[in-house]
C-alpha positions in Angstrom: -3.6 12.7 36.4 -6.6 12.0 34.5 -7.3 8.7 32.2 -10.6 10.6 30.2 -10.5 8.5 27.1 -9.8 10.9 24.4 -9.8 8.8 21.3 -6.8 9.7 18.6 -7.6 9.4 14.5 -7.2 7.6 12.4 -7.6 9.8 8.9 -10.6 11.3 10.7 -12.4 8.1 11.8 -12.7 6.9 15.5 -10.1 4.5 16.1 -12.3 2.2 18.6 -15.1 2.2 16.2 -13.0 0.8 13.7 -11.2 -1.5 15.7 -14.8 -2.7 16.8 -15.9 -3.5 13.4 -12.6 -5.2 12.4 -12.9 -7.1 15.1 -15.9 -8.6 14.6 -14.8 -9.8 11.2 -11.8 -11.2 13.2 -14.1 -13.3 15.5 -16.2 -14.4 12.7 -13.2 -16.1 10.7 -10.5 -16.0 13.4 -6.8 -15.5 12.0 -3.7 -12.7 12.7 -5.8 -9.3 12.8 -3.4 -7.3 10.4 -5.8 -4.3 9.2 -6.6 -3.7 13.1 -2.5 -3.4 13.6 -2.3 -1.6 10.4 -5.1 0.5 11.8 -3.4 1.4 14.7 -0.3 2.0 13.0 -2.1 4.9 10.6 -3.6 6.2 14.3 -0.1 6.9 16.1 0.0 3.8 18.4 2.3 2.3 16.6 5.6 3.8 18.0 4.2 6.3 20.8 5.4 5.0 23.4 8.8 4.0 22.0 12.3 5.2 23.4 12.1 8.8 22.3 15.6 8.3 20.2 13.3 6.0 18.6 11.1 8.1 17.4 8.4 7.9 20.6 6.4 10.7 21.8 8.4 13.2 24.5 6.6 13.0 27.4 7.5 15.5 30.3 7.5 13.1 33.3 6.4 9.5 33.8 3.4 10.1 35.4 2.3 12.1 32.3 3.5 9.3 30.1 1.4 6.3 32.2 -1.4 8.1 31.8 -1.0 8.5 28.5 -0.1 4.8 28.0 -3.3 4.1 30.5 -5.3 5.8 28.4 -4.2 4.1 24.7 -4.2 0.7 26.4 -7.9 1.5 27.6 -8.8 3.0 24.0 -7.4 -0.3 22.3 -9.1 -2.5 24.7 -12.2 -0.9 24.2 -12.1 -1.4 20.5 -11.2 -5.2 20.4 -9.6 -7.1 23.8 -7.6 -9.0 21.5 -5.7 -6.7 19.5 -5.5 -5.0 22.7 -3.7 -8.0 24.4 -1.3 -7.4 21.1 -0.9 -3.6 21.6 -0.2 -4.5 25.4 2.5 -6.7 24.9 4.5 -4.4 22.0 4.1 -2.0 24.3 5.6 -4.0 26.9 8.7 -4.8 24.5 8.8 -1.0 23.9 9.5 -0.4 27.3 11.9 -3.3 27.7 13.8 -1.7 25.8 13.9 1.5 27.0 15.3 -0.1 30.2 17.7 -2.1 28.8 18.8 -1.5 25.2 22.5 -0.8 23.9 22.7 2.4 21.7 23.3 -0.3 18.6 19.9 -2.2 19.7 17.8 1.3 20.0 19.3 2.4 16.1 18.3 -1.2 15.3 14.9 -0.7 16.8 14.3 2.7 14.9 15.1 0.5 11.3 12.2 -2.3 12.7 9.3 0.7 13.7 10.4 2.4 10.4 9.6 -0.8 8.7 6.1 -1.3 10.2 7.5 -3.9 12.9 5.2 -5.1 15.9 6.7 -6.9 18.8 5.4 -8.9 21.5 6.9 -10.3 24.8 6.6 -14.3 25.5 7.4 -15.7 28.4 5.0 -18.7 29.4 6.9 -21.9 28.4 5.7 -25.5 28.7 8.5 -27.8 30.3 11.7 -28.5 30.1 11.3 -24.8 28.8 13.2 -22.5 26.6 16.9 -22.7 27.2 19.9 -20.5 25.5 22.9 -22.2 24.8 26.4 -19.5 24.8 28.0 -21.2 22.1 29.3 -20.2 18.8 26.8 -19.1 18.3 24.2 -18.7 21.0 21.5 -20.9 20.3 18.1 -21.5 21.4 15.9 -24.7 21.9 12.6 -25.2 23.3 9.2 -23.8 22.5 6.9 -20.4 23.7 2.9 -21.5 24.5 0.6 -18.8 25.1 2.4 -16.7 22.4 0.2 -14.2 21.2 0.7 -12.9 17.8 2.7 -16.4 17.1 3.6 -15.9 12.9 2.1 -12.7 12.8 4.2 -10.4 14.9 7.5 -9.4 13.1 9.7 -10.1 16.5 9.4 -10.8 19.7 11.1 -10.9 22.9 11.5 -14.1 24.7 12.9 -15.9 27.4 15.2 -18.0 27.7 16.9 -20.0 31.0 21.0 -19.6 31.1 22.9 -22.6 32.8 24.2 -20.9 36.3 22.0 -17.7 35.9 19.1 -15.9 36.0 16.4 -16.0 32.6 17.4 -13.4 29.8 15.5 -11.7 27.2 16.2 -12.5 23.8 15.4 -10.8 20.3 13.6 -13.0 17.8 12.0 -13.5 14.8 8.5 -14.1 15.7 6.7 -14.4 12.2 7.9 -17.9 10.7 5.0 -19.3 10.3 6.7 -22.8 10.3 7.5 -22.6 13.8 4.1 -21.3 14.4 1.4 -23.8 15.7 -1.8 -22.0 16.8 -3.9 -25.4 15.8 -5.0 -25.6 19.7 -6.0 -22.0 19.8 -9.6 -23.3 19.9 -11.1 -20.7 22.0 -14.5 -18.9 22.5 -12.9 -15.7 23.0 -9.6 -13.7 22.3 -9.5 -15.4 18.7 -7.7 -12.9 17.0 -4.4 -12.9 19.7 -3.5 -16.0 18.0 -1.8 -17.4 20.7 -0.2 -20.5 20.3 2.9 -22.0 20.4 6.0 -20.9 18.5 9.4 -23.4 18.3 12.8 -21.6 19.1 14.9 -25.3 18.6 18.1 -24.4 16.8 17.2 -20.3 16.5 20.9 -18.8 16.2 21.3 -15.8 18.1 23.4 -12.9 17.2 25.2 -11.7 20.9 23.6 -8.0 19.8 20.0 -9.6 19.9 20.1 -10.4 23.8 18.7 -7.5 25.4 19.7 -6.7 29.0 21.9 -8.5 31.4 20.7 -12.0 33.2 17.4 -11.5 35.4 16.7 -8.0 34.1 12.9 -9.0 32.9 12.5 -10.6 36.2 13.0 -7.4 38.1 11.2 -6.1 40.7 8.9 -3.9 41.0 8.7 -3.4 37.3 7.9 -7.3 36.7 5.0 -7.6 39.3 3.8 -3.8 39.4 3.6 -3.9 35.2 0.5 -5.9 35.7 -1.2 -2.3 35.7 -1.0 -2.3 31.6 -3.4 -5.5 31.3 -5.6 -4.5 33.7 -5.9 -1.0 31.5 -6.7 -3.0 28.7 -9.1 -5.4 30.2 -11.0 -2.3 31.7 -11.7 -0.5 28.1 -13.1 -4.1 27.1 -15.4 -3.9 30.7 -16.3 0.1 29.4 -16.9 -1.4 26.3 -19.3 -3.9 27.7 -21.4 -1.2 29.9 -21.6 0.6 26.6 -23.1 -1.5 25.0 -25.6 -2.3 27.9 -26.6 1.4 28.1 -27.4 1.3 24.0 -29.1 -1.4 23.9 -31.5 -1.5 27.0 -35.0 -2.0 26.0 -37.5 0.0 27.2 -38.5 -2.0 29.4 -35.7 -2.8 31.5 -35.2 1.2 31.5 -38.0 1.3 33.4 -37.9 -1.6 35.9 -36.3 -0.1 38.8 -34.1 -3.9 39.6 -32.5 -3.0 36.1 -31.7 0.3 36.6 -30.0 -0.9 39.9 -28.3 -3.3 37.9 -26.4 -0.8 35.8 -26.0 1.1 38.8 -24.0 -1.5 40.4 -22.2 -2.0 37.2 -21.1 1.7 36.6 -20.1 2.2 40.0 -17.5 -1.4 39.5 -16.4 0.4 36.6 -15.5 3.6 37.5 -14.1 1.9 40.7 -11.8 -0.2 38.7 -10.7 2.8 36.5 -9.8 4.4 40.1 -7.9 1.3 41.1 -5.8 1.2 37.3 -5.1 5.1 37.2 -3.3 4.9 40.8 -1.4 1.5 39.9 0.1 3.3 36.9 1.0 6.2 39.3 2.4 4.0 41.4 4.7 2.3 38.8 5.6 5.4 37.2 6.7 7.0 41.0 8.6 3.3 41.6 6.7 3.4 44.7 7.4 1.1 47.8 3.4 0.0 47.2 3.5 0.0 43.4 3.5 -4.3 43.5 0.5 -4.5 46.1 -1.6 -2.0 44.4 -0.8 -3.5 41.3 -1.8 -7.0 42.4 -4.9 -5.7 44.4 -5.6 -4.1 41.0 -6.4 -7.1 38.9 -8.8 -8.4 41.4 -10.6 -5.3 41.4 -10.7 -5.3 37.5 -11.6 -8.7 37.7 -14.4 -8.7 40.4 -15.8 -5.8 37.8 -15.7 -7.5 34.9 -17.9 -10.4 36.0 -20.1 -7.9 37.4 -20.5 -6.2 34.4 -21.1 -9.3 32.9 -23.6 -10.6 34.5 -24.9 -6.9 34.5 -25.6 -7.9 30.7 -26.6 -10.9 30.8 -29.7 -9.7 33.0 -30.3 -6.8 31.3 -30.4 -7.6 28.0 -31.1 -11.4 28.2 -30.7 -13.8 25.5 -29.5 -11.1 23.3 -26.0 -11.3 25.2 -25.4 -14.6 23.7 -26.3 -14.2 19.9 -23.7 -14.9 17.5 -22.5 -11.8 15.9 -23.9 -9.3 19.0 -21.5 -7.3 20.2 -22.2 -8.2 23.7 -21.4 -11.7 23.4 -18.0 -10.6 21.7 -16.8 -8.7 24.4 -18.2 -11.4 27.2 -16.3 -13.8 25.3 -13.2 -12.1 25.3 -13.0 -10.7 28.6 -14.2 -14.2 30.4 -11.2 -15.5 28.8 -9.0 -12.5 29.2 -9.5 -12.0 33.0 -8.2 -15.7 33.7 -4.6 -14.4 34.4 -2.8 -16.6 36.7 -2.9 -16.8 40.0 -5.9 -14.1 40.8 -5.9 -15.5 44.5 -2.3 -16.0 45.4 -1.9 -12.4 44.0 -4.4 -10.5 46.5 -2.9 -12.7 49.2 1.2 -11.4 48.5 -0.6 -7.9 48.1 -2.6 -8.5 51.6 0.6 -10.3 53.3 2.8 -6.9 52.1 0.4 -4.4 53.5 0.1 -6.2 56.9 3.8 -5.7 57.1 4.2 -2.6 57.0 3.3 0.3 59.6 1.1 2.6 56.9 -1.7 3.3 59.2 -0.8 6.3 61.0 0.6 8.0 57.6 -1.4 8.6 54.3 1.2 6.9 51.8 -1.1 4.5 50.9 -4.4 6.4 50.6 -2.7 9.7 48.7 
């Protein structure tokens, strides 16, 4: 399997080039990046990985498909980390509901990619949290935070807590703009996500908009191991990043033998962390025993490169990583913000605690 990025066109044009110069205008004056989704949408992203009833590409197994998936996500990310935390998260609802959608939802999902739809996938709540009441009819209260795409994405799927059961995903409408509050999205990086908070209080729900049964999105290993996708997408921001190094390395630094080490040291973290995302896709596309602990060993190893690449830059090309309206300080922005995911620590320990318990030594399951 092999995650070469292979860029797809859009009219001709190189889609990470122009989602590198949209989103620099996006950064500038920070707001809901439409022409980068619309970009995407006239490059084949749009629905590619969708259900194939839907309209998605036919892939031939799942590990052909991952890797293709790998591959977009890392294209994307490479372009502009924030519309690549977007395309991460549609394809995350994409995939929801290939798992767990009724025929009538999947014909209903055809009608909303025919019409242009985008969809994300929010689950990060502040307390008492999101709760859906099974009345006539259902009916949620409480509010998303963290929601990227809040106003901007046509739907998205949520969570919500059942009395006596486990969470459920439910389909709403994520682009009232009312119920949108991205005021606190104050950030120095990811601007254009838009993530703030979105209000579900009194959202009726039509039964045929809850997707999959009670603790379906919770579900193992699909939950923990589908970290893989964000850590694709944070890697093309850290190729991005070395890039951009290699461009615009003086002549000097070419020839002072500490900075060529430098961006030795950064390569080699790169390509190791593309190593580390192409075998947790594998993983998660085989359902592998391992998939969770690769997956979660994964996003420290992205991680650990992406501050090496960045301090690569900031050594190698000095004060010109922090200018206003240099690339490099875009993508430094965005990825020290991006790489916060939660829990970095607690996740490498459940990863180390799940290898130690389990006799792999004298077989090759988890080298091959």
């Amino acid at each position: 399997m092999t995650l070469s990025v292979q860029p797809r066109s859009e009219q001709g044009g190189d889609i990470v080039s122009r989602l590198t110069e949209l989103g620099a205008r996006y950064d500038a004056a920070p707001h809901f990046p439409v022409e980068s989704l619309r970009a995407l949408r006239n490059a084949g992203y749009h629905r590619r990985f969708a259900p194939s009833i839907c309209g998605g590409d036919v892939f031939t197994d799942p590990h052909t498909r991952a890797a293709q998936m790998a591959r977009a996500l890392r294209e994307v990310g490479r372009g502009d980390l924030s519309v690549g935390r977007l395309f991460e998260g549609h394809v995350n609802a994409l995939q929801l509901f290939d798992w767990y959608a009724t025929s009538e939802q999947l014909e209903w999902l055809t009608g909303a990619l025919n019409a242009g739809a985008w969809f994300g996938v929010w689950a990060t709540e502040p307390q008492p949290g999101v709760r859906l009441e099974l009345r006539d009819p259902p009916t949620l209260s409480g509010e998303k935070m963290f929601a990227s795409g809040a106003g901007g994405l046509e739907h998205a799927l949520v969570t919500a807590a059942v009395d006596g059961g486990e969470r459920r995903l439910v389909i709403v409408p994520a682009n009232d703009t009312c119920r949108a509050d991205v005021s606190g999205w104050r950030v120095r990086g990811m601007r254009a996500s838009v993530s703030g908070r979105y209000s579900l209080d009194g959202v009726s729900v039509d039964p045929e908009m809850l997707l999959g049964a009670s603790g379906d999105y919770d579900r193992d290993p699909r939950f923990t191991a589908g970290a893989w996708r964000f850590c694709a997408v944070q890697l093309g921001g850290i190729e991005a990043l070395i890039i951009e190094v290699r461009q615009s390395m003086s002549d000097t630094a070419r020839e002072d033998p500490l900075q060529r080490a430098r961006f030795a040291e950064a390569v080699v973290a790169t390509r190791s962390a593309g190593f580390w995302v192409e075998e947790a896709a594998r993983r998660f596309a085989a359902d592998d025993e391992d998939a969770i602990a690769i997956a979660r060993l994964t996003r420290g190893v992205v991680e650990q490169a992406g501050f090496t690449v960045m301090e690569a830059a900031a050594r190698i090309l000095g004060t010109r990583s922090a200018f206003d309206g240099e690339r490099a300080d875009k993508i430094i922005r965005d990825l020290s913000l991006y790489l916060r995911q939660a829990g970095p620590d607690h996740a490498r320990d459940e990863a180390a605690k799940a290898l130690l318990d389990r006799d792999i030594w004298h077989g090759d399951d988890l080298w091959w």
